[in-house]
VEXDREN-2710 file (C-alpha; in Angstrom, 1 decimal):
% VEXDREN-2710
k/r/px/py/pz
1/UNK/79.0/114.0/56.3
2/UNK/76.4/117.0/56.7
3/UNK/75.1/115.2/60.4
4/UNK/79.2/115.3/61.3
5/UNK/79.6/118.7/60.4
6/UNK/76.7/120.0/62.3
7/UNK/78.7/119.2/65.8
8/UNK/80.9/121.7/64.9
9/UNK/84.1/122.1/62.0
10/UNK/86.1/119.3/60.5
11/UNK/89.2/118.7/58.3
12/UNK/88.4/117.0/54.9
13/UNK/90.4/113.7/57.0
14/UNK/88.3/114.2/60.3
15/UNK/85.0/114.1/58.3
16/UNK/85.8/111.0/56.1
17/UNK/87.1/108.9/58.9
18/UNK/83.7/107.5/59.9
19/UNK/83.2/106.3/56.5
20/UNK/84.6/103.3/54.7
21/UNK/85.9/105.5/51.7
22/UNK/89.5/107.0/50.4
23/UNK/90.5/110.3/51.2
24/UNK/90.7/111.2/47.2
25/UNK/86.7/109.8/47.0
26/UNK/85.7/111.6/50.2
27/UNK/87.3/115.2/48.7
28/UNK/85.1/114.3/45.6
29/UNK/82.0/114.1/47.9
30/UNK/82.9/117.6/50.1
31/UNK/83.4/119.4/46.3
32/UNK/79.7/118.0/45.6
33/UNK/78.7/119.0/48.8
34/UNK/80.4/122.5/48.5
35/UNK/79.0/123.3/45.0
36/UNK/75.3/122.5/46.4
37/UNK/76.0/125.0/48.5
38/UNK/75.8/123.0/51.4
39/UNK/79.8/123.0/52.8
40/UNK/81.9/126.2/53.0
41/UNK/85.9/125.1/52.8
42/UNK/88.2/127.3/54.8
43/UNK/92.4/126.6/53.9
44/UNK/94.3/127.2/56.7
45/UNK/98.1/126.1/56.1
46/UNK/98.0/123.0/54.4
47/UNK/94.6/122.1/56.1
48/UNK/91.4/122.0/54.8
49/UNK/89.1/123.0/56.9
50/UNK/85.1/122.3/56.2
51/UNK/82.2/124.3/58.0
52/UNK/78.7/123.6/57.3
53/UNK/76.0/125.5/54.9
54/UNK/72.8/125.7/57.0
55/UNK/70.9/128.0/55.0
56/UNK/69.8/126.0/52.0
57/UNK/69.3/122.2/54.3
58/UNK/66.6/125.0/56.0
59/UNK/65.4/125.9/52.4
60/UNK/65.1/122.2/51.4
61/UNK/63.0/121.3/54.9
62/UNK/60.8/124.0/53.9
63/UNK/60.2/122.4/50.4
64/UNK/59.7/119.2/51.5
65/UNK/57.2/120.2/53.9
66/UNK/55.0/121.2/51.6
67/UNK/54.8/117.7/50.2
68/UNK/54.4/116.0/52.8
69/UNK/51.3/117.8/53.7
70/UNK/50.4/117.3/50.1
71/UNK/51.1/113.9/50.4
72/UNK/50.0/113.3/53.8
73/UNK/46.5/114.9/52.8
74/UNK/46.2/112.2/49.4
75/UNK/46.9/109.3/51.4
76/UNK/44.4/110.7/54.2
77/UNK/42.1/110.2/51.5
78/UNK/43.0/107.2/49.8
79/UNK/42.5/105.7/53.1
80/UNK/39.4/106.9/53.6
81/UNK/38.5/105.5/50.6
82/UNK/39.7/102.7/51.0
83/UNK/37.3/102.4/54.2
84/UNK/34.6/103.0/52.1
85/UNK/34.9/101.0/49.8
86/UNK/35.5/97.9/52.2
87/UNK/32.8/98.4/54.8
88/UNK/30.2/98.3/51.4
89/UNK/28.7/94.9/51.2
90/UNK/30.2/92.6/48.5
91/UNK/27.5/91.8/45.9
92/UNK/27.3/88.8/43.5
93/UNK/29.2/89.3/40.4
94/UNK/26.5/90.1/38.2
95/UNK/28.8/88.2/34.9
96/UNK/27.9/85.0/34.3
97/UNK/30.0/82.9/31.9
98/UNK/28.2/82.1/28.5
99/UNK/28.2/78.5/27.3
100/UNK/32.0/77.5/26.2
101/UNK/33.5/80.1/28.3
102/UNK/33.8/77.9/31.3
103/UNK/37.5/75.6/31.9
END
């Protein structure tokens, strides 16, 4: 709903249409939307007119960007690691089984 409403203003009908949902269930999703913060709902007439939040969407990609540098940065090393740990040569298991313990 939030990718429709970035081309421009919808009515509550306009921006459920794509989606395989009833009106009633797609008003429940704009008030979820709108008390996130992330939908501002205009009532002109009889029509309900949606506008989009951009403001906190800009907030959250500023967030998230920060863990995926963090993230980014830890699998950078677990790779490396990784690496490591497979380019050492594999040496013979230094356990051998004591009398009984074998099938």
């Amino acid at each position: 709903m939030l990718r429709h409403l970035a081309k421009g203003e919808l009515t509550i009908g306009e921006l459920s249409e794509p989606f395989p949902m009833s009106l009633a269930a797609a008003s429940k999703h704009i008030r979820v939307l709108e008390k996130a913060g992330l939908i501002r709902r205009e009532i002109r007439w009889r029509t309900h007119i949606c506008h989009l939040e951009a403001a906190p969407l800009k907030q959250a990609v500023k967030e998230l960007a920060f863990y995926e540098r963090f993230w980014i940065s830890r699998l950078d090393t677990l790779e490396r690691l990784l690496r490591e740990d497979h380019a050492e040569p594999v040496r013979p298991s230094a356990f051998k089984p004591s009398e009984g313990d074998e099938g």
